[in-house]
N, CA, C and O atoms as a printed pandas DataFrame, in Angstrom:
     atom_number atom_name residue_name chain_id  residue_number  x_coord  y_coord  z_coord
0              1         N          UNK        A               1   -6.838   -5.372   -4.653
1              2        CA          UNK        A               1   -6.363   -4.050   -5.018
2              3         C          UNK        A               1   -6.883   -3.699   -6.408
3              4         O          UNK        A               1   -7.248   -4.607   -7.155
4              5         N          UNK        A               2   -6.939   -2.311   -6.820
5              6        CA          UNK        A               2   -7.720   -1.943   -7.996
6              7         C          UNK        A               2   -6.512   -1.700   -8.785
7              8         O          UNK        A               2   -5.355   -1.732   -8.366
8              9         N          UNK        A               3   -6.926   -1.443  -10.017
9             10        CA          UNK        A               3   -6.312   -1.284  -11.049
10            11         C          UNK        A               3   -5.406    0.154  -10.826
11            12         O          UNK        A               3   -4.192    0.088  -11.016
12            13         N          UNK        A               4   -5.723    0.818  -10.617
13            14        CA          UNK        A               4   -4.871    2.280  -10.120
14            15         C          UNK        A               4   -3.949    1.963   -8.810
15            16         O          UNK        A               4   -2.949    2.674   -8.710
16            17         N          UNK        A               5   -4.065    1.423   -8.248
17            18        CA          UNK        A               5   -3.236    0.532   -7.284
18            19         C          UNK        A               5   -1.709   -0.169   -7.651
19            20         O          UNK        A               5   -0.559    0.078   -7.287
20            21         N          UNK        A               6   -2.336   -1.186   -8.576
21            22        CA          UNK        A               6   -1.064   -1.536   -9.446
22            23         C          UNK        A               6   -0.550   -1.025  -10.004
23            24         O          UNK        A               6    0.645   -1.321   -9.968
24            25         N          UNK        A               7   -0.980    0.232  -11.049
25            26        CA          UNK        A               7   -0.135    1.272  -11.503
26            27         C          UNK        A               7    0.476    1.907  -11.085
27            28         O          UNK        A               7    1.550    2.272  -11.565
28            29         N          UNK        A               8   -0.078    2.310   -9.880
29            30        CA          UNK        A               8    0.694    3.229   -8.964
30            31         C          UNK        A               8    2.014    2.729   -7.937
31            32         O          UNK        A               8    2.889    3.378   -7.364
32            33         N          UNK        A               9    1.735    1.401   -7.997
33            34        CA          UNK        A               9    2.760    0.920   -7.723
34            35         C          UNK        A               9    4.023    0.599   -8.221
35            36         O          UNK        A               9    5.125    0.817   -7.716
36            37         N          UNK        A              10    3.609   -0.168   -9.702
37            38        CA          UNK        A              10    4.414   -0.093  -10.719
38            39         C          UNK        A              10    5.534    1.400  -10.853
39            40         O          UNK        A              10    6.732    1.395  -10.573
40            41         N          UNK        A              11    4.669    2.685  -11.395
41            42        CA          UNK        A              11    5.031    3.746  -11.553
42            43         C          UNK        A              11    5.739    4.115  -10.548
43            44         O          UNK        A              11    6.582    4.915  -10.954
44            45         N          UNK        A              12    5.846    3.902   -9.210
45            46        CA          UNK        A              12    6.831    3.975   -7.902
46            47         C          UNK        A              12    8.342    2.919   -8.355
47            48         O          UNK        A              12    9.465    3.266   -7.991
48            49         N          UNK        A              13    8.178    2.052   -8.913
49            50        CA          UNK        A              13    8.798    1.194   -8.595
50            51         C          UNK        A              13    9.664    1.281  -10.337
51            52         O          UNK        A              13   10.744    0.710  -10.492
52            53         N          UNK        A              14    9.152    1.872  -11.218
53            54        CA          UNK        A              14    9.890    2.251  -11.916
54            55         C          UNK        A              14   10.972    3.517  -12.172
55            56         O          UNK        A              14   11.962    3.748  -12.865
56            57         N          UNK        A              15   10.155    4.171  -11.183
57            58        CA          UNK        A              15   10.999    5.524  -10.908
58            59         C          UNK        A              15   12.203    5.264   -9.967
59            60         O          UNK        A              15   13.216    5.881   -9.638
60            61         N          UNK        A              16   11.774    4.366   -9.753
61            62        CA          UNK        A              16   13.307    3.943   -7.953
62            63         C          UNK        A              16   13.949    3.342   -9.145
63            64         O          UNK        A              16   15.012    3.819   -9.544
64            65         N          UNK        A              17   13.560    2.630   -9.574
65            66        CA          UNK        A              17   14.923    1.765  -10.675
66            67         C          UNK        A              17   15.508    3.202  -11.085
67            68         O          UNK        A              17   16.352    3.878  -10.496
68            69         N          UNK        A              18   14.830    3.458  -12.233
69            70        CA          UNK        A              18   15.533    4.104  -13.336
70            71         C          UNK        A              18   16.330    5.351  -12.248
71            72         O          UNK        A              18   17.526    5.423  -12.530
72            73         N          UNK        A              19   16.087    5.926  -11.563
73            74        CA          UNK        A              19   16.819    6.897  -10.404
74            75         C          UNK        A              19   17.623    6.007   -9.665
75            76         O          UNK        A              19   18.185    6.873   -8.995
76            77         N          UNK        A              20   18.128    4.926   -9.256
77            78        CA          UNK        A              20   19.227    4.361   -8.562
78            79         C          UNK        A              20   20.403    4.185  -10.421
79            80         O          UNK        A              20   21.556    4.517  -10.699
80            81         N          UNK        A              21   19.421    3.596  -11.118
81            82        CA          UNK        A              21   20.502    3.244  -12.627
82            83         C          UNK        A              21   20.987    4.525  -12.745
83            84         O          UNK        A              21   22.216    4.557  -12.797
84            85         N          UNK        A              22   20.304    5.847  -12.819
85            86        CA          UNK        A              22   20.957    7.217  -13.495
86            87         C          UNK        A              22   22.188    7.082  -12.504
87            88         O          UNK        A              22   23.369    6.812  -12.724
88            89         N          UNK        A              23   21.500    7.362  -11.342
89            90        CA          UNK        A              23   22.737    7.295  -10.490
90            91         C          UNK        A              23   23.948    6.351  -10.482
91            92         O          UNK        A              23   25.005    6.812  -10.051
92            93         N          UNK        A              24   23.916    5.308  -10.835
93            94        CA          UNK        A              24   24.902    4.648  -10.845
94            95         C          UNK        A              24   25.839    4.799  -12.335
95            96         O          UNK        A              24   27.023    4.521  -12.524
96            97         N          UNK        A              25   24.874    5.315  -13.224
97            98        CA          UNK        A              25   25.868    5.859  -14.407
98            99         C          UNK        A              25   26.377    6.976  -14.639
99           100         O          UNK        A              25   27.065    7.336  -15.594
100          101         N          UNK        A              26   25.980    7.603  -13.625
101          102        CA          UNK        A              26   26.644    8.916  -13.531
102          103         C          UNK        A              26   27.929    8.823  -12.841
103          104         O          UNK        A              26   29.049    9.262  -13.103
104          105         N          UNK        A              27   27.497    8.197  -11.980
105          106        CA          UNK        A              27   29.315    8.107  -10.854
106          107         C          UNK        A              27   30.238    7.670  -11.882
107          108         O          UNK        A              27   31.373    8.095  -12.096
108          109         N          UNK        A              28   29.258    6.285  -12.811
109          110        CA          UNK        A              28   30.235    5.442  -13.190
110          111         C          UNK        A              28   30.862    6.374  -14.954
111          112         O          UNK        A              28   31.716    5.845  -15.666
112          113         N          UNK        A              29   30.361    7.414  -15.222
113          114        CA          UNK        A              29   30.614    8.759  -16.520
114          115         C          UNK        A              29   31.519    9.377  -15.050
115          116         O          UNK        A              29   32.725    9.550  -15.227
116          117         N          UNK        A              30   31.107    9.608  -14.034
117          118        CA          UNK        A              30   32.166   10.723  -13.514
118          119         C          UNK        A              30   33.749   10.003  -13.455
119          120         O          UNK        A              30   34.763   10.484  -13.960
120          121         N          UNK        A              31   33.640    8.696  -12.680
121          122        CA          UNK        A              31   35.076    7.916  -12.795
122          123         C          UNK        A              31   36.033    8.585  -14.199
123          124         O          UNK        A              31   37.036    9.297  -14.241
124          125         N          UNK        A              32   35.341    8.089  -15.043
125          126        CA          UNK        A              32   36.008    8.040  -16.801
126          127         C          UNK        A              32   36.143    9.439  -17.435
127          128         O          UNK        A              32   36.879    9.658  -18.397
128          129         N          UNK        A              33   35.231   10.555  -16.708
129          130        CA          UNK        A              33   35.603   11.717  -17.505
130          131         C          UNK        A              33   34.818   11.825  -18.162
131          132         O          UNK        A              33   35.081   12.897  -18.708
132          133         N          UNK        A              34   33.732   11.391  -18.667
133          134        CA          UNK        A              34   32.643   11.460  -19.505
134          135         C          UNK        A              34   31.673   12.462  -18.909
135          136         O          UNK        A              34   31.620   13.061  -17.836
136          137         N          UNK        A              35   30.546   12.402  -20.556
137          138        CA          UNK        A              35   29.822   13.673  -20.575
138          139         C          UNK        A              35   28.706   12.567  -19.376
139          140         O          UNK        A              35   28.513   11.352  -19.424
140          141         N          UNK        A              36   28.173   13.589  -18.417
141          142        CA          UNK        A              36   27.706   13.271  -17.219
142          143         C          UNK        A              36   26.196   13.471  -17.273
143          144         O          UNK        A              36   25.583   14.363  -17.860
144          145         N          UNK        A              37   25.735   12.500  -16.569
145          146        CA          UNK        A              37   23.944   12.835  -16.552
146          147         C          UNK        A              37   23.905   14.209  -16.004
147          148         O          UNK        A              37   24.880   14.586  -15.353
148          149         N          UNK        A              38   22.818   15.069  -16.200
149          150        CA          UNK        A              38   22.705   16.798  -15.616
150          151         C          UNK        A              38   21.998   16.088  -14.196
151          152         O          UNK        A              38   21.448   15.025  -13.909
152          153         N          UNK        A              39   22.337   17.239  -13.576
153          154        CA          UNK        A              39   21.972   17.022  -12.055
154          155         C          UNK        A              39   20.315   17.100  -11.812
155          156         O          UNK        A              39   19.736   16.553  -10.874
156          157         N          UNK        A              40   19.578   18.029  -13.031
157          158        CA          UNK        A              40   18.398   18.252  -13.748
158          159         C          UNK        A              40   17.632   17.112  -13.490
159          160         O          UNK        A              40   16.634   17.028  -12.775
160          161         N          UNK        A              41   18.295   16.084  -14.258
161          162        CA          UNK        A              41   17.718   15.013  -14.605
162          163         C          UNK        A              41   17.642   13.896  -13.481
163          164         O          UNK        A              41   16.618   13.228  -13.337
164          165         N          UNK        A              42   18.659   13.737  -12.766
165          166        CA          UNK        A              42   18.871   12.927  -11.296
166          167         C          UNK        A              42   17.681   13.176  -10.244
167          168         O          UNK        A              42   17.093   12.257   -9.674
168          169         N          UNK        A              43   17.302   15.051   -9.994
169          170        CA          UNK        A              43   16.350   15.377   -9.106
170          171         C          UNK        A              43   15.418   15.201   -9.909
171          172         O          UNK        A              43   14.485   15.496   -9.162
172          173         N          UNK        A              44   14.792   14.857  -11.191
173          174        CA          UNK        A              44   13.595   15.299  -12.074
174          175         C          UNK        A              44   13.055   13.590  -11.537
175          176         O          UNK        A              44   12.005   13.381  -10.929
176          177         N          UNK        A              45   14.167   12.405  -11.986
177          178        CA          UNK        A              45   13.451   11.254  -11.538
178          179         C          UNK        A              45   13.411   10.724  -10.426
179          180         O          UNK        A              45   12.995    9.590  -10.189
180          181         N          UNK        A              46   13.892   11.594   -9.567
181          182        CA          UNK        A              46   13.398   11.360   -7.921
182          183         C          UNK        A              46   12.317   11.990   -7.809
183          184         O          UNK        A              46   11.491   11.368   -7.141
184          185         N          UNK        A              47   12.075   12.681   -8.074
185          186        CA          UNK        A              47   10.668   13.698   -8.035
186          187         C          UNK        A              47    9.817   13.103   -8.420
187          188         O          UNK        A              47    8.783   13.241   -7.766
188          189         N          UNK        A              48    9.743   12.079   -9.722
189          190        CA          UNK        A              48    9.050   11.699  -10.087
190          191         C          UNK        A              48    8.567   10.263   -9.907
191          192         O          UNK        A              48    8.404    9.496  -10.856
192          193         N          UNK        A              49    8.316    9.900   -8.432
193          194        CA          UNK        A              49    8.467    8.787   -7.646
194          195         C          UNK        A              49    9.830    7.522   -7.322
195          196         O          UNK        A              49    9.922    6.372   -6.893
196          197         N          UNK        A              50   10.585    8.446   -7.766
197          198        CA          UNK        A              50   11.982    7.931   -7.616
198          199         C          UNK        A              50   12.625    8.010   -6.323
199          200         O          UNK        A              50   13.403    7.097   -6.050
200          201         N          UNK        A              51   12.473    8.789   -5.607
201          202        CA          UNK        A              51   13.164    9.192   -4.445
202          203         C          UNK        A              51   13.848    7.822   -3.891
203          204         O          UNK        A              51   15.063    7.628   -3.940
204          205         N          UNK        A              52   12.977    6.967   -3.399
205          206        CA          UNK        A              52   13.535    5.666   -2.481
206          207         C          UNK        A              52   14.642    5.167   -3.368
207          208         O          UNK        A              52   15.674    4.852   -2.775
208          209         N          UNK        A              53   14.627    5.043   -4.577
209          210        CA          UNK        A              53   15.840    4.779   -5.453
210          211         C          UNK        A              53   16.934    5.304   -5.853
211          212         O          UNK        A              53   18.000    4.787   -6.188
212          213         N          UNK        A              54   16.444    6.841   -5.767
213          214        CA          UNK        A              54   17.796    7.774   -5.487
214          215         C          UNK        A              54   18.618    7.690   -4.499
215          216         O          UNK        A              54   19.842    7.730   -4.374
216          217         N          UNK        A              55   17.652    7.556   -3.759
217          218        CA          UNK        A              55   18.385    7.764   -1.998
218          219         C          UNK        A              55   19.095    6.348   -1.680
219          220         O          UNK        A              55   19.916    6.502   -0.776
220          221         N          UNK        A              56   19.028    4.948   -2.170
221          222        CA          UNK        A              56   19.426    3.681   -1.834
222          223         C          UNK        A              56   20.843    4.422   -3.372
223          224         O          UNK        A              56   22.027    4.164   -3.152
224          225         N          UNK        A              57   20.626    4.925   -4.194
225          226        CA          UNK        A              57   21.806    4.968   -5.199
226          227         C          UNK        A              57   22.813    5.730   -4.762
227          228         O          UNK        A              57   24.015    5.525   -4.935
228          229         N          UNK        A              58   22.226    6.749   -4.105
229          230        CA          UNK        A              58   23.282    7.817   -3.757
230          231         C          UNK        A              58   23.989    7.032   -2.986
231          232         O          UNK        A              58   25.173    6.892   -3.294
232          233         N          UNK        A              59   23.490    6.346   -1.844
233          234        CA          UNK        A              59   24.655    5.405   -0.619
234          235         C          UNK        A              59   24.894    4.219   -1.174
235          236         O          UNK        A              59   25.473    3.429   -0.428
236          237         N          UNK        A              60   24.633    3.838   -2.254
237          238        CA          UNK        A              60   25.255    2.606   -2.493
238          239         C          UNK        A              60   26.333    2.906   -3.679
239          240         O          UNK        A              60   27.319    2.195   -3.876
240          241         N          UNK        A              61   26.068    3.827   -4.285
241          242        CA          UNK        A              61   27.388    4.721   -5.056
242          243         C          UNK        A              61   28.452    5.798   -4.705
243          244         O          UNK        A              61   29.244    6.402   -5.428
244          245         N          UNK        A              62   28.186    5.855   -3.151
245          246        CA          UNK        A              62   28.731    6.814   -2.300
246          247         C          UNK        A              62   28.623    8.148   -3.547
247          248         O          UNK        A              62   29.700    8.570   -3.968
248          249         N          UNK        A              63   27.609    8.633   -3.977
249          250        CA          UNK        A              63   27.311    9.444   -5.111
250          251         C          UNK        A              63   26.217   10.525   -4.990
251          252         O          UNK        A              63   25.080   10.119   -4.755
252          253         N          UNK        A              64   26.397   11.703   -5.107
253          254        CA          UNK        A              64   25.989   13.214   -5.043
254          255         C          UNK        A              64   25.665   13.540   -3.666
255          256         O          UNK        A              64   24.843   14.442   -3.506
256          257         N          UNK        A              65   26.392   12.708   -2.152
257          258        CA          UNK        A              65   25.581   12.699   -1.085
258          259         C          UNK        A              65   26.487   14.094   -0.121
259          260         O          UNK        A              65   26.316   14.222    1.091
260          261         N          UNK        A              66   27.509   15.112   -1.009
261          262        CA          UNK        A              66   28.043   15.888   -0.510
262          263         C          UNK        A              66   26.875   17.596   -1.073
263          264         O          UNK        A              66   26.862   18.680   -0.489
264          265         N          UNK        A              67   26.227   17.272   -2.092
265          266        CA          UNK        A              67   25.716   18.036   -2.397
266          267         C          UNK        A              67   24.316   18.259   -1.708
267          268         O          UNK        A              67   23.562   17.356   -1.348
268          269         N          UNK        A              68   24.044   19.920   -1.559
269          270        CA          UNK        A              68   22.954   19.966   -0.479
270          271         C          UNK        A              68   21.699   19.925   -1.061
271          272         O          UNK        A              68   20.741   19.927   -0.288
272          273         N          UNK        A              69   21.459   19.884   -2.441
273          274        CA          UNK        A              69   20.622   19.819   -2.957
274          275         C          UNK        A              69   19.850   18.484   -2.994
275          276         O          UNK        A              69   18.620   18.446   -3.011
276          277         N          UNK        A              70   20.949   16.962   -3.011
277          278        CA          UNK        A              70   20.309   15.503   -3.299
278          279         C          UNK        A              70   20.252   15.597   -1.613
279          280         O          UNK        A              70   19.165   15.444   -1.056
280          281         N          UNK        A              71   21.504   15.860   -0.812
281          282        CA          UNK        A              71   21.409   15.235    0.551
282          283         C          UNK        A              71   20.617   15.186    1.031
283          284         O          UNK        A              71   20.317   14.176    1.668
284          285         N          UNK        A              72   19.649   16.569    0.957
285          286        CA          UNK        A              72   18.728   16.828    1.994
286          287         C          UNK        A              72   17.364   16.892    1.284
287          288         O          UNK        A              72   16.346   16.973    1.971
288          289         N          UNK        A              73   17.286   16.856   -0.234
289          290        CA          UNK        A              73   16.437   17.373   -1.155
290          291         C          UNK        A              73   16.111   15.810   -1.047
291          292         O          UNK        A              73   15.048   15.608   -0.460
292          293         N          UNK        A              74   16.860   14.515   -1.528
293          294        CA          UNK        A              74   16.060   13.486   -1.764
294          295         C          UNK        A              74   15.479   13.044   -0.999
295          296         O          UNK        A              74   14.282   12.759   -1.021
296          297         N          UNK        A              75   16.673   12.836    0.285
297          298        CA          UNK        A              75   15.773   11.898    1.660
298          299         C          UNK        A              75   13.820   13.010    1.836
299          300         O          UNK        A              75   12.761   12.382    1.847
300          301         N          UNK        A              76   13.856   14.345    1.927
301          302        CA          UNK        A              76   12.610   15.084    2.007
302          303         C          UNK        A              76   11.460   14.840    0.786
303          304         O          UNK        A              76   10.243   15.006    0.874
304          305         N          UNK        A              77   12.278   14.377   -0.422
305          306        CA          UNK        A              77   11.166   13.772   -1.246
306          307         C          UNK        A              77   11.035   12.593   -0.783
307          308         O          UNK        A              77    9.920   12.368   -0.311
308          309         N          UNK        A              78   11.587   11.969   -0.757
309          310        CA          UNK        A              78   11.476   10.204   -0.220
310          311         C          UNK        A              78   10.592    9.999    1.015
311          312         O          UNK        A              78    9.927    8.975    1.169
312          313         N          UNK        A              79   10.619   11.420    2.241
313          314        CA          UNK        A              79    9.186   11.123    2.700
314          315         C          UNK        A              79    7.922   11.785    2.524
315          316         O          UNK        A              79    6.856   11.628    3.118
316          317         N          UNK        A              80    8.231   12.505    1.653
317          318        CA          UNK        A              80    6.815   13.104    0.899
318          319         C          UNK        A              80    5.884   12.459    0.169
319          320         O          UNK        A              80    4.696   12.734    0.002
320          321         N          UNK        A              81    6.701   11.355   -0.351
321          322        CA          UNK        A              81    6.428   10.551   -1.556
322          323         C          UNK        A              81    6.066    9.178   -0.325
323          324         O          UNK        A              81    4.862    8.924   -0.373
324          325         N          UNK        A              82    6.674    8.454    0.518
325          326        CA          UNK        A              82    6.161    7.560    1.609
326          327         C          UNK        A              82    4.986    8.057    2.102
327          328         O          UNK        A              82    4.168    7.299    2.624
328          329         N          UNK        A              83    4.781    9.335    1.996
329          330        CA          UNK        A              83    3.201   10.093    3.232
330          331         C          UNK        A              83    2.697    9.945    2.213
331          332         O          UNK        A              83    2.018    8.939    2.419
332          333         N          UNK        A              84    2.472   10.335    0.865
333          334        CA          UNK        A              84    1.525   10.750   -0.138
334          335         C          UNK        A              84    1.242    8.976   -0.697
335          336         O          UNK        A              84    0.231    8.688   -1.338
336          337         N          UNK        A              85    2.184    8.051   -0.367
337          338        CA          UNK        A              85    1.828    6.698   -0.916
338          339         C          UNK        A              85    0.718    5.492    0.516
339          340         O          UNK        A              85    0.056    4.455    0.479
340          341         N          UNK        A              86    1.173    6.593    1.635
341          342        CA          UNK        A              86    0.667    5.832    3.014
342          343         C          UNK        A              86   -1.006    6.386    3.488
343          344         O          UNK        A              86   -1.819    5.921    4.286
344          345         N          UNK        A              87   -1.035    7.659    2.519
345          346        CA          UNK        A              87   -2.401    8.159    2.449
346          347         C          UNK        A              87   -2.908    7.855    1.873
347          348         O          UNK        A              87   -4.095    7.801    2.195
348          349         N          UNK        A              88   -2.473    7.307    0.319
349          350        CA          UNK        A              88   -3.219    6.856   -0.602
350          351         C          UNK        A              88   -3.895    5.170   -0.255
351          352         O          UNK        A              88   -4.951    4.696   -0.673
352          353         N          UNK        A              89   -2.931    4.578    0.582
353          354        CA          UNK        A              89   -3.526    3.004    0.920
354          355         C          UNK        A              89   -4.496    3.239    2.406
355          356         O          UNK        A              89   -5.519    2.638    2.737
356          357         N          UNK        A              90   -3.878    4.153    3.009
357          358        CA          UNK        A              90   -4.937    4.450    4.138
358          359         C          UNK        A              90   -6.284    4.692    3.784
359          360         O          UNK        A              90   -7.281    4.450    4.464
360          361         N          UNK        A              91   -6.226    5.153    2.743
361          362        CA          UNK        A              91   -7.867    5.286    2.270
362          363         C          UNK        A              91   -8.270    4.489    1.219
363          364         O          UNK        A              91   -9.405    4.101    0.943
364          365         N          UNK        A              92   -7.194    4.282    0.650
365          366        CA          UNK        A              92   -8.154    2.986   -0.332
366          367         C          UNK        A              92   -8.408    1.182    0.582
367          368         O          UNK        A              92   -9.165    0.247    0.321
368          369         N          UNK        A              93   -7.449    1.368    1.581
369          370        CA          UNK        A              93   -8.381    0.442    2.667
370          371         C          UNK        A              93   -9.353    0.811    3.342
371          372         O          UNK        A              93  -10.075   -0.082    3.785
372          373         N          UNK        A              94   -9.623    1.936    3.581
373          374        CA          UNK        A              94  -10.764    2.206    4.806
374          375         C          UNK        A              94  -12.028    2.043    3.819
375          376         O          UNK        A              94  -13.156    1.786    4.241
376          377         N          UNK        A              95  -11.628    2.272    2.080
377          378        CA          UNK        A              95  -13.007    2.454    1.305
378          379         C          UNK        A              95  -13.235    0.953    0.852
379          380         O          UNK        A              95  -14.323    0.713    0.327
380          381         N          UNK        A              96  -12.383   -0.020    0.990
381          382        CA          UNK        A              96  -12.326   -1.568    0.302
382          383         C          UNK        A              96  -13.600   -1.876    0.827
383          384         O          UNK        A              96  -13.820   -1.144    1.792
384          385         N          UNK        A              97  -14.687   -2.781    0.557
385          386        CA          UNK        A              97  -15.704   -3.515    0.746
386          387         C          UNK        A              97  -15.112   -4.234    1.370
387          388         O          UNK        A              97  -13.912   -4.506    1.327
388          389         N          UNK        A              98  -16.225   -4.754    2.259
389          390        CA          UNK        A              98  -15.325   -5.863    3.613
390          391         C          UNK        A              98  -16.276   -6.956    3.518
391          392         O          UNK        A              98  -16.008   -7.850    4.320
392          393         N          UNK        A              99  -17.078   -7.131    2.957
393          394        CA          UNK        A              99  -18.135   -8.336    1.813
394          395         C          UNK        A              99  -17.365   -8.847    0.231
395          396         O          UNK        A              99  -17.775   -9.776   -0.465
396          397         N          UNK        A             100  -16.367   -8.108   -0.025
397          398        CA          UNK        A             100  -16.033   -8.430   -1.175
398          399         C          UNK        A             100  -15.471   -9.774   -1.168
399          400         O          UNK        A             100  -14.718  -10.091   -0.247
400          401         N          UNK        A             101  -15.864  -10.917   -2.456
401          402        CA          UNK        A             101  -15.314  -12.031   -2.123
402          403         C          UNK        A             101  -13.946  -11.649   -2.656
403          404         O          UNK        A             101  -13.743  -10.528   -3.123
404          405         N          UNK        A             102  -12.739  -12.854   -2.565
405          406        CA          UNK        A             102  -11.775  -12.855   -2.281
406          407         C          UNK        A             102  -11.470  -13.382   -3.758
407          408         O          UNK        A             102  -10.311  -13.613   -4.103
C-alpha cells in the first residue's frame, strides 16, 4: 500500500475515534447539565470521515439517535464515506503492479 493509503486510513480512523469520544461526552455533559458539545460539531466530525464512529457512538450511548438530522444524516454519511473509501481501494488495486516484489 502507498503512502496516501495509510493516511487515508489513519485520517478515517481518527475521525471515528474522535466522533464516537464527542459523542460519548456529550451524553455524558447532557447527564450533569453541562455546557454541551454543539450539534455543529458532532455532524462536522462525522462528515469529516467520522461517520462509522458516530454511528457505533450514537448506539452505544443510546445518544442523538431520536434526532432526524444524526439518525438518518449519519448512517447516509457512513455509506457515502464506505462507497467513496471502496472506490478508492477498487482502483488503487486494479492500478497495483502485479510484478511488484513483496
Amino acid at each position: 500500500m502507498t503512502a496516501v493509503t495509510y493516511t487515508l486510513l489513519a485520517a478515517y480512523a481518527l475521525g471515528s475515534v474522535m466522533a464516537f469520544g464527542l459523542m460519548g461526552l456529550d451524553k455524558w455533559k447532557a447527564r450533569r447539565g453541562a455546557y454541551r458539545v454543539p450539534e455543529r460539531a458532532l455532524l462536522l466530525w462525522c462528515a469529516c470521515l467520522g461517520a462509522f464512529g458516530g454511528y457505533l457512538g450514537m448506539r452505544a450511548f443510546r445518544h442523538k439517535t431520536n434526532k432526524p438530522k444524526f439518525a438518518v444524516g449519519v448512517p447516509l454519511l457512513m455509506m457515502a464515506q464506505f462507497l467513496a473509501l471502496a472506490i478508492y481501494f477498487r482502483n488503487t488495486i486494479a492500478n497495483y503492479p502485479q510484478n511488484r516484489p513483496l
